[in-house]
C-alpha positions as CSV (number, residue, x, y, z in Angstrom):
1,X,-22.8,-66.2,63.7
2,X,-26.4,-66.2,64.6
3,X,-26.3,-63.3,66.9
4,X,-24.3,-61.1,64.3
5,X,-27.2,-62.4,61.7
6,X,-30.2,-61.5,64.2
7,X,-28.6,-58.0,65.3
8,X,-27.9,-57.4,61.3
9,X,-31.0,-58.8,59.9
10,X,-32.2,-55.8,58.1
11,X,-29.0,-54.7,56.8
12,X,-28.5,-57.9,55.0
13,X,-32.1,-58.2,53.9
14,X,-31.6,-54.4,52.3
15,X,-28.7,-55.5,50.7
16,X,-29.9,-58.3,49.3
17,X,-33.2,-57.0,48.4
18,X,-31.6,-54.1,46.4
19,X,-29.2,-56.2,44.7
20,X,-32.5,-58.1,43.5
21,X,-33.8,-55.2,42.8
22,X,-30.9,-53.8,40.6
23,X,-30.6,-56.6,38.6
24,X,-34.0,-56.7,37.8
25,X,-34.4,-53.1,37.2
26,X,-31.4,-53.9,34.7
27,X,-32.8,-56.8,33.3
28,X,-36.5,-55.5,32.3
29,X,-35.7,-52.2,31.9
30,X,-32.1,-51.1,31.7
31,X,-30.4,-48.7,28.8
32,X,-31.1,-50.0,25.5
33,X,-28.1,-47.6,24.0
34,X,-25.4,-48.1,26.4
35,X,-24.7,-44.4,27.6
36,X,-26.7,-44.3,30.8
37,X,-24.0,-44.5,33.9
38,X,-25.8,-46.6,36.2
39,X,-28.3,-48.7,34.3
40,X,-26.0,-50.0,31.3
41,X,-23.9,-52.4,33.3
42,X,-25.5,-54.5,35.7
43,X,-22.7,-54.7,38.2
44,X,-22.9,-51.2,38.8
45,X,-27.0,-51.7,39.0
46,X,-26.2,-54.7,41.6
47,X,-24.2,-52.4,43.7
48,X,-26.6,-49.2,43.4
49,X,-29.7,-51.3,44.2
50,X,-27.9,-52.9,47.1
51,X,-26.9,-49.7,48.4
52,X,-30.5,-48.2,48.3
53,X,-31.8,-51.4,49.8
54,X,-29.3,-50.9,52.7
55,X,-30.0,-47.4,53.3
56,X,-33.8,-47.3,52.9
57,X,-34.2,-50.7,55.5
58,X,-31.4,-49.0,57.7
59,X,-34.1,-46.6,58.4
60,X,-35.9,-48.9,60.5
61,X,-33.7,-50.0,63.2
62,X,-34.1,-49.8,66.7
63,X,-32.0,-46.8,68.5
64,X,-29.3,-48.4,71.1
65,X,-29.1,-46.2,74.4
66,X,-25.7,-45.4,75.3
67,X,-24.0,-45.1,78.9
68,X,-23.2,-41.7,78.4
């Protein structure tokens, strides 16, 4: 568990950054009138920010050298 945790750190700190993210985005600032896709339900804000917060800190990860 701790090496899949160390080898995945900044995958699950993306994730879980976004997700903060999302919901906070949703909470201070969301869709007052309810007909904006993403920002009127805060599931779908969790999951969008999560997915950002994956991507962008994927980004930064070291390049493994293959045995080709």
């Amino acid at each position: 568990m701790k090496e899949f945790i160390r080898k995945h750190i900044l995958k699950i700190a993306g994730i879980t950054l976004g997700g903060i993210g999302g919901f906070a985005y949703y909470y201070f600032i969301g869709c007052a009138s309810g007909t904006c896709p993403i920002t009127s339900n805060p599931y779908i804000t969790v999951i969008y920010g999560a997915l950002m917060g994956y991507l962008l800190l994927d980004m930064f990860k070291k390049k493994e050298h293959g045995t080709n």
